[in-house]
Structures are given as structure tokens and as C-alpha cells.
N, C-alpha and C positions, 0 to 999 in steps of 0.2 A: 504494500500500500504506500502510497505517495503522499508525504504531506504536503500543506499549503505553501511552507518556504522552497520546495520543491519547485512544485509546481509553480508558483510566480516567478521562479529565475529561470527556467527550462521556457515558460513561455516569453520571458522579456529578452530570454538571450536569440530566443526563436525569432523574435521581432526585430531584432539587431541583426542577425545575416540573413533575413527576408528582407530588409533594408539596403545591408552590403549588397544581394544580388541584384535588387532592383536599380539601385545605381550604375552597379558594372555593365548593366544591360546599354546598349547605346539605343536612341531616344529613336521611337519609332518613325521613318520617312515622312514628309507631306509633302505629299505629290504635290507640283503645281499645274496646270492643264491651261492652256490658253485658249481661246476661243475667235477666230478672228469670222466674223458676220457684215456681211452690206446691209442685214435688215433691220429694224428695229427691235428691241428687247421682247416688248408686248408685242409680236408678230410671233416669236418662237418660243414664250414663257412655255407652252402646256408641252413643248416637247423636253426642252431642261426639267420640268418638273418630273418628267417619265426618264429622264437620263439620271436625273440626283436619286428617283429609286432604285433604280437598275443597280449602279453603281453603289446604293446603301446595301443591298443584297448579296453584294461581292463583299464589304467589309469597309469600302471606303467610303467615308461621313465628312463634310465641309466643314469647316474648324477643328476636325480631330485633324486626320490624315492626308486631308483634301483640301485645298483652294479651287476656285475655278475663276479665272481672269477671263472677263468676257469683253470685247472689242464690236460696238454694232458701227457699221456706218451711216446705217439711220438710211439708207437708202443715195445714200450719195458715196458711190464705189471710187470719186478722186481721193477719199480720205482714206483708203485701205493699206499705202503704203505705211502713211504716218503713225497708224494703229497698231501694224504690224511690228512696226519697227519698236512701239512704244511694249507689245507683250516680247519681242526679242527682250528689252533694257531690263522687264522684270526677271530675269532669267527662268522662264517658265519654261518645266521638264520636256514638254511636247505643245503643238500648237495645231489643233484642229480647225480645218477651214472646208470651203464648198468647192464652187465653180473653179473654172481655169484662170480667170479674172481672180478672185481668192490666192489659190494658189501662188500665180506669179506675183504679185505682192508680198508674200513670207517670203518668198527665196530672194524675192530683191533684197528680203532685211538680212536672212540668215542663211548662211550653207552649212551649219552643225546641227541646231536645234532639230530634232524629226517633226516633219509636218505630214499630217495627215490628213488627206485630201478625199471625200465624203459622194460630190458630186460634179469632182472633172470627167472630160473627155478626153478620149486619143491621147491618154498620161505621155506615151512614147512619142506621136506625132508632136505635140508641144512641149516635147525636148523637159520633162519633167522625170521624168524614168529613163532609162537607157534601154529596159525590154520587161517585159511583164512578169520573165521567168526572174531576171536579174533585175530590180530595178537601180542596184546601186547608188549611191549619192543619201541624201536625208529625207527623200518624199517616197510616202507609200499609201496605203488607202483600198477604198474600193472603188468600182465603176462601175454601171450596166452598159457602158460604150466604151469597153476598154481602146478600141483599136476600128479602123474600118474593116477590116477584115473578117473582126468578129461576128461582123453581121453576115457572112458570106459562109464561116464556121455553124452559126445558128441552123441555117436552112439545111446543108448539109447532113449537120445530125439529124433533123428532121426528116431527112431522104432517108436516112440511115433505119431510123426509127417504122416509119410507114413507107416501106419498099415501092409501093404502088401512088405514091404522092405525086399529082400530076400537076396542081392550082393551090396557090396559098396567099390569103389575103394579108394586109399589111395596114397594120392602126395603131397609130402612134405618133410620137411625135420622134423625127428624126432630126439630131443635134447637127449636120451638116450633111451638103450633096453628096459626100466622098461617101458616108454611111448608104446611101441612097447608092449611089452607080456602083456600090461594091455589093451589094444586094442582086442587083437587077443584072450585073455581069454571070454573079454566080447563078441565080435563076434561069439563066439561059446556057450556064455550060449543066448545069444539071437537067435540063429540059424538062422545067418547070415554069409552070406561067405562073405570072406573078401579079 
């Protein structure tokens, strides 16, 4: 049996190297995340609010381990250098942006920082990637128009898919003519009307 002098110095001594380890521990990360936007705050609030859960579900909470620097241009894309350049000077871990317009704006601030690029095209034709398998450099991301080609890739699998595909409609909105005539080229070497 334990007495109480016991137990009080067993538990204060306890207290003192749960102490010592919590010190030696080095201080948890906080990420900082840059956000750089053309659009207004209250334009994309309900999607940040669906991103700060997502991201609470992962572990990461905004004044624990999280900041997030957000940059709008309020609808006037002349100011996206000066923004960009401004979350460059916070030195924020990563800097998430949209369009190709976007895009080129961070790399004019930074060639280190990683940007992540959400809703460019043709990452490779605008000299933003070097190739999709490699993109090398500090930009990477997704795209539904990776490449003109892809679209040419698409139909393809599709041929692949339904052996007998002879007519395939097309709705949507196409980000530039090259996506178009690289489409309609392939449609025709596949002998597919389009």
C-alpha cells in the first residue's frame, strides 16, 4: 500500500518530466497557405467555409496549426501581381491560385514558393509545367484541360470503350480553338462524326 507522501511526490515528480517532455517536444508546425483570388471575399465565403471543414477533418484548425492569407482582387485582375507579390513577402508555405491569369502573377513574384494552380489550362502550353508527367519547377495542381491533346485522348478512350461509337455530341464550354480543332482532327482520324 502507498501512502499519501508517496503518492504526492510520485505524482509531482510525474508532473515534472511530463513537463520536461512537453518542452523537449519542438512546437507543432503552422502551416501558412496563401490564397491569391480576382474575386471578391463574399463571392467564394461558402466555399472557404466547406474548405476550413475539410481541412478541420484532416487535423488542421486556423489559429492552432493553420493560417490562411487570402488575397481577393475584388474583380480587378491588374492588382494580382501586387497581391501576389504581397503573400510571396508573408513567406506563406504554399500559394493556391485559379486561372492562367492567376497563375502567371505568383511566378512573376516567386520561382520557390509551390503554387498550386486549381483552374488553369494547357499548364504545358503556357510554359507553367515542363510536361504533365514531369512538371518540374514550383507549379502543380489540377486541370480538366490539361493539354489540347487531351481532348483528342478523351474521345479515343471512348472509341476504346464503345467499339461501335460512330456520332458523339459535344457541350460544353471549350477554353480555346486548339481544344476544338484537336477534337475534330481526332474525330475524323477515328471516323467519328462529331
Amino acid at each position: 500500500m502507498i501512502d499519501r507522501r508517496q503518492f504526492v511526490g510520485a505524482f509531482a515528480g510525474g508532473l515534472v518530466i511530463a513537463r520536461s517532455i512537453a518542452e523537449a517536444q519542438p512546437a507543432a508546425k503552422v502551416y501558412r497557405v496563401g490564397f491569391l483570388l480576382g474575386a471578391t471575399a463574399e463571392s467564394v465565403a461558402s466555399l472557404f467555409d466547406s474548405l476550413r471543414d475539410g481541412l478541420r477533418d484532416l487535423g488542421y484548425v486556423e489559429g492552432r496549426n493553420l493560417v490562411l492569407e487570402c488575397r481577393y482582387g475584388n474583380g480587378n485582375m491588374e492588382r494580382l501581381p501586387e497581391l501576389a507579390a504581397e503573400l510571396v513577402r508573408l513567406r506563406v508555405d504554399v500559394i493556391v491560385t485559379g486561372t492562367n491569369f492567376h497563375v502567371s502573377a505568383v511566378r512573376g513574384a516567386t520561382t520557390t514558393i509551390p503554387i498550386v494552380m486549381v483552374f488553369a489550362t494547357d499548364p504545358v502550353g503556357s510554359g507553367f509545367v515542363a510536361s504533365l508527367a514531369r512538371p518540374g519547377g514550383n507549379v502543380t495542381g489540377v486541370t480538366a484541360d490539361a493539354s489540347p491533346e487531351l481532348w483528342a485522348k478523351y474521345l479515343a478512350l471512348l472509341k476504346e470503350v464503345v467499339a461501335k461509337l460512330s456520332r458523339v455530341g459535344v457541350f460544353g464550354q471549350v477554353s480555346s480553338q486548339v481544344g476544338l480543332n484537336e477534337l475534330q482532327e481526332a474525330s475524323r482520324n477515328l471516323n467519328i462524326a462529331l
